[in-house]
C-alpha positions as CSV (number, residue, x, y, z in Angstrom):
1,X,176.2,-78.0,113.5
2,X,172.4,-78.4,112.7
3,X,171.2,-75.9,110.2
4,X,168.8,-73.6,111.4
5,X,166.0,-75.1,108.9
6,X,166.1,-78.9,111.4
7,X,166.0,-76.6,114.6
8,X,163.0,-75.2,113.5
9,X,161.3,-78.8,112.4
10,X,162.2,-80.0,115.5
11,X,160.4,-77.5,118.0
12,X,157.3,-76.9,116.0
13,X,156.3,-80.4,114.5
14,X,154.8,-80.6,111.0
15,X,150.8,-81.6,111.4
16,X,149.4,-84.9,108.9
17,X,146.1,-84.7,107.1
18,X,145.3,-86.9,110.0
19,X,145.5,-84.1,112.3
20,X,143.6,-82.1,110.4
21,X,140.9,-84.5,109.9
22,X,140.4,-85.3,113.5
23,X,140.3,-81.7,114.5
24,X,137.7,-81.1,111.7
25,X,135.3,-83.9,112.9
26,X,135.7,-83.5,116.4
27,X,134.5,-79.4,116.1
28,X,131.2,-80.6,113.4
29,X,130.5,-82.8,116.7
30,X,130.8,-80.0,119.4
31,X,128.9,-77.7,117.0
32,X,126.1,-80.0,116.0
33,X,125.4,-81.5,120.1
34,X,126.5,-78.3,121.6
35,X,124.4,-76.0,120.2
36,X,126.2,-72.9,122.0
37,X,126.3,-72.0,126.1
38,X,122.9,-70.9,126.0
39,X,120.9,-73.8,125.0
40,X,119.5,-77.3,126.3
41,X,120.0,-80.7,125.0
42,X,117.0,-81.8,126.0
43,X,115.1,-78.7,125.5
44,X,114.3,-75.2,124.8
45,X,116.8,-72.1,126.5
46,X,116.3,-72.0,130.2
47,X,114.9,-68.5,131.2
48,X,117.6,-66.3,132.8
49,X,117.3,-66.2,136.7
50,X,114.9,-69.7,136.8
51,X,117.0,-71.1,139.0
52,X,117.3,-68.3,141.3
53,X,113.4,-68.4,141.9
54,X,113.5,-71.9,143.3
55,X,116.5,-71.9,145.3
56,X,115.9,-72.0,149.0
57,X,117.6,-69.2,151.2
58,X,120.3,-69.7,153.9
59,X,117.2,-68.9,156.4
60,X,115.1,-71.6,155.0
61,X,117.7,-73.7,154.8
62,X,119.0,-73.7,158.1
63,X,115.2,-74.0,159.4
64,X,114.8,-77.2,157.4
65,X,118.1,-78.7,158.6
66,X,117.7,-77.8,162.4
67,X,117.7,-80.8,164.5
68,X,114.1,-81.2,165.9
69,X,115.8,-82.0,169.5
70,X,117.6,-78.6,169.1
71,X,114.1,-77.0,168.4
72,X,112.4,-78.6,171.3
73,X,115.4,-77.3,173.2
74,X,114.7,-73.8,171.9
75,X,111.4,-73.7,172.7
76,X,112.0,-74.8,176.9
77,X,114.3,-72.5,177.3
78,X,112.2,-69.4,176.0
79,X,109.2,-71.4,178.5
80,X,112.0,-71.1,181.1
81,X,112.9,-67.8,180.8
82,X,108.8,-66.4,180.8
83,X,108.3,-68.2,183.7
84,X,111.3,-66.6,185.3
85,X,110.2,-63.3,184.2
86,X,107.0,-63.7,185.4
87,X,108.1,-64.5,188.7
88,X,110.9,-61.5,189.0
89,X,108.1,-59.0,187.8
90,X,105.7,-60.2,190.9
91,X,108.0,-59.8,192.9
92,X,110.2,-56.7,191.9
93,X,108.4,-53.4,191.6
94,X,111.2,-51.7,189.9
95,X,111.8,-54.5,187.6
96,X,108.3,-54.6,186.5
97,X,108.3,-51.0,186.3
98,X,111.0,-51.3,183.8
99,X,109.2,-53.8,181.4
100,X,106.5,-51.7,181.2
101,X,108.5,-48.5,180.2
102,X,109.9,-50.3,178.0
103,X,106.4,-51.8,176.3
104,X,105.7,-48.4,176.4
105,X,108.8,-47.4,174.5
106,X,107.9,-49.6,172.1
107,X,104.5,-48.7,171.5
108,X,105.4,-44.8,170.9
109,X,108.0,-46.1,168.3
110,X,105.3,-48.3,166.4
111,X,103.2,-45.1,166.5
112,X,105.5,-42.9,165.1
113,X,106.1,-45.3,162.2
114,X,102.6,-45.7,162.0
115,X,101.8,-42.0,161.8
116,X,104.3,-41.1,159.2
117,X,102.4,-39.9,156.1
118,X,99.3,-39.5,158.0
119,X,97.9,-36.0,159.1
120,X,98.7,-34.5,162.6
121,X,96.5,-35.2,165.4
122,X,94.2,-32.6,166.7
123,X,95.7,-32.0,170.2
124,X,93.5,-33.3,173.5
125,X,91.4,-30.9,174.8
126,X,91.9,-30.3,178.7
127,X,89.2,-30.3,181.3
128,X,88.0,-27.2,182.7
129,X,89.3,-26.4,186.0
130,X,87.4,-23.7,188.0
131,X,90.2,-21.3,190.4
132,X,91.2,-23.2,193.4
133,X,93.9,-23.4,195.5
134,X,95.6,-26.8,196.8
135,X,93.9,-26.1,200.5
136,X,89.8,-25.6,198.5
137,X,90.4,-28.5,196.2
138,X,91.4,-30.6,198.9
139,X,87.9,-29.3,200.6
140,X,85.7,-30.1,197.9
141,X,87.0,-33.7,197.2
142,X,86.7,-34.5,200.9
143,X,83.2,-33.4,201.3
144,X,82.4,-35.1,197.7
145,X,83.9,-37.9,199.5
146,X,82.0,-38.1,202.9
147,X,78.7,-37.5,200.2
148,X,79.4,-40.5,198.6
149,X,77.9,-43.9,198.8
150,X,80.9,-45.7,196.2
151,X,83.7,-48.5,197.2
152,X,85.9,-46.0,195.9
153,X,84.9,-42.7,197.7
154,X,85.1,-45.1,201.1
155,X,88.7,-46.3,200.4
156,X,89.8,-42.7,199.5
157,X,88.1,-41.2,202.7
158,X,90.6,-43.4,204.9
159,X,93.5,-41.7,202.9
160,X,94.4,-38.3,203.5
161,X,97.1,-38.4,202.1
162,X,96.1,-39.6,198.7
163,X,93.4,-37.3,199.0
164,X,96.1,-34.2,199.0
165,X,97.8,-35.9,196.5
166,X,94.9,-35.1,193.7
167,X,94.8,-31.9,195.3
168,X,98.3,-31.1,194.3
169,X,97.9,-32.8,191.3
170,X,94.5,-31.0,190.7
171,X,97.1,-27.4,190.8
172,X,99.3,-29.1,188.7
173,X,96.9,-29.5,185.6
174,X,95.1,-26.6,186.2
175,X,98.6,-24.4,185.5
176,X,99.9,-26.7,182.5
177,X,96.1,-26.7,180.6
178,X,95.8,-23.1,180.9
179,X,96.5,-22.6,176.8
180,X,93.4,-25.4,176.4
181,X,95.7,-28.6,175.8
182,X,95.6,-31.6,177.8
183,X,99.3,-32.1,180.0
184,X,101.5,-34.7,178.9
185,X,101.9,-37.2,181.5
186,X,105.7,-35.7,181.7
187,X,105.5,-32.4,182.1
188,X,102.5,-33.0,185.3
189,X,105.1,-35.3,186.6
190,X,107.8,-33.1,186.4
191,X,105.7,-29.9,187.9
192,X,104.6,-32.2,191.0
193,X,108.2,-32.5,191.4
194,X,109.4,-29.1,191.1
195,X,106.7,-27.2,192.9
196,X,105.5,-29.8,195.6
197,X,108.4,-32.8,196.3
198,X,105.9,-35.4,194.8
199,X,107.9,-38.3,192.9
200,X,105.6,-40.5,190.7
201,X,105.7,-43.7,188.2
202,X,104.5,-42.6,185.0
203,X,101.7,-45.3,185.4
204,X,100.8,-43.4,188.7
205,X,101.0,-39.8,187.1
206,X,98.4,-41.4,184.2
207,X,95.9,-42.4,186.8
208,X,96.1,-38.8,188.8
209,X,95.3,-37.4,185.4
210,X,92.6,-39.5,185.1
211,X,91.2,-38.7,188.3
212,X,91.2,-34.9,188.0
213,X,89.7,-35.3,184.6
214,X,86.8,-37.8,186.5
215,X,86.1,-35.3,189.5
216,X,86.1,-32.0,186.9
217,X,82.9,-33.9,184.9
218,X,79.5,-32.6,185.8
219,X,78.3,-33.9,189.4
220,X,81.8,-33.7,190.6
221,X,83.6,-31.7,193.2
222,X,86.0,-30.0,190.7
223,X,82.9,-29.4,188.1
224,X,82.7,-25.8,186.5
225,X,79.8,-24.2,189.3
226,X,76.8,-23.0,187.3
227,X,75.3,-20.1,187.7
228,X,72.8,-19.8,190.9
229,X,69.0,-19.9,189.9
230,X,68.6,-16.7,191.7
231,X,71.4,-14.6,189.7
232,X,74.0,-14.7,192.0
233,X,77.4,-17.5,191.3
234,X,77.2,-20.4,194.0
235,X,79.9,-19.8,196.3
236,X,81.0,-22.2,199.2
237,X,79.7,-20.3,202.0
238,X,78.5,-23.5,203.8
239,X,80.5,-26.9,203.1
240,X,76.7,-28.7,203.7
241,X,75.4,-27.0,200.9
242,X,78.6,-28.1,198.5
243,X,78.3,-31.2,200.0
244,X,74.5,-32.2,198.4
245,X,75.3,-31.1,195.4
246,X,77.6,-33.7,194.3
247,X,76.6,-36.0,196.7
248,X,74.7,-39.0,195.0
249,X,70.8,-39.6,196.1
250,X,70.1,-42.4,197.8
251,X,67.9,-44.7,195.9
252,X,63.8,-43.9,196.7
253,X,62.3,-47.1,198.1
């Protein structure tokens, strides 16, 4: 039986000078070219995130590699798909209706980010509306009308209905503006529809605002009436005499 002394040579070799020599030289070596993890052979220490700075980004990367017939590809198919757009807006009302709202949708959004920070708005101030009913503003713009020597004021006096239509709408802004603000294009939509059956785009309902604004100015049939020279508040006792006074002159020769 071995003695426990040979078992012990035998798993743990004994190490020569040699050994020791190698190991010495070979770690003056790593020591004297290494010069630690943080240093360059060549050089001074490379600053910490250098190589970050210059790298390119998946982004940029994939934009340089892109195949140049894929990018031409790209770019037909977003021609392709204007042009088809175009074409389905021409010819689809409700489709084109739907872009806009949605440009629209869009635009409030970029406003609201753009407002944040800034100081409110002062609230649009409504036009003044004298006290008529659906039946006397509907008067006053026709006879404005048949007064008038416009393109505008000859398409309109072919259109009856259009005519009652500001009329209604005319009612309409009148209630909503009686605290002095402008109505929102909602709510005189919405009140055309509760309290006369009248369904409209909100690109129509900005345009009938518009008008009844443009007919309340001075010289138009829905204008404040000023006081009579005589003392006594113009009334509409004749329509002749309501009539000339928004009625344009003719130009003198």
């Amino acid at each position: 039986m071995p003695r426990e002394q040979d078992r012990a040579d035998t798993r743990f070799p004994a190490m020569d000078d040699s050994d020791h020599h190698d190991g010495g030289q070979d770690g003056g070596q790593n020591d004297g070219k290494g010069g630690g993890r943080g240093e360059i052979r060549d050089g001074g220490a490379l600053p910490a995130g250098a190589d970050q700075a210059h790298r390119l980004t998946a982004d940029e990367l994939a934009f340089l590699l892109r195949d140049p017939m894929l990018r031409a590809r790209e770019a037909e198919r977003a021609a392709k798909s204007n042009r088809s757009r175009t074409e389905r807006r021409a010819a689809d009302p409700a489709y084109a209706e739907r872009l806009r709202a949605g440009d629209r949708e869009r635009q409030r959004r970029r406003r609201l980010r753009d407002s944040i920070g800034r100081s409110e708005p002062p609230e649009p101030v409504a036009a003044d509306l004298p006290d008529l009913t659906v039946a006397q503003a509907e008067a006053r713009l026709t006879d404005h009308l048949d007064g008038s020597l416009s393109a505008q004021a000859a398409q309109l006096r072919g259109r009856p209905d259009r005519i009652r239509l500001y009329a209604e709408a005319f009612v309409a802004y009148r209630i909503l503006s009686a605290g002095g603000v402008r109505p929102t294009r909602g709510a005189l939509a919405a009140l055309l529809k509760s309290r006369f059956g009248r369904t409209v785009t909100p690109s129509q309902v900005q345009k009938l605002r518009d008008h009844v604004e443009g007919f309340a100015m001075a010289g138009g049939p829905w204008a404040m009436a000023s006081p009579h020279p005589s003392g006594t508040a113009r009334t509409r006792s004749t329509r002749k005499a309501d009539t000339d006074s928004h009625a344009p002159r003719p130009p003198r020769p």
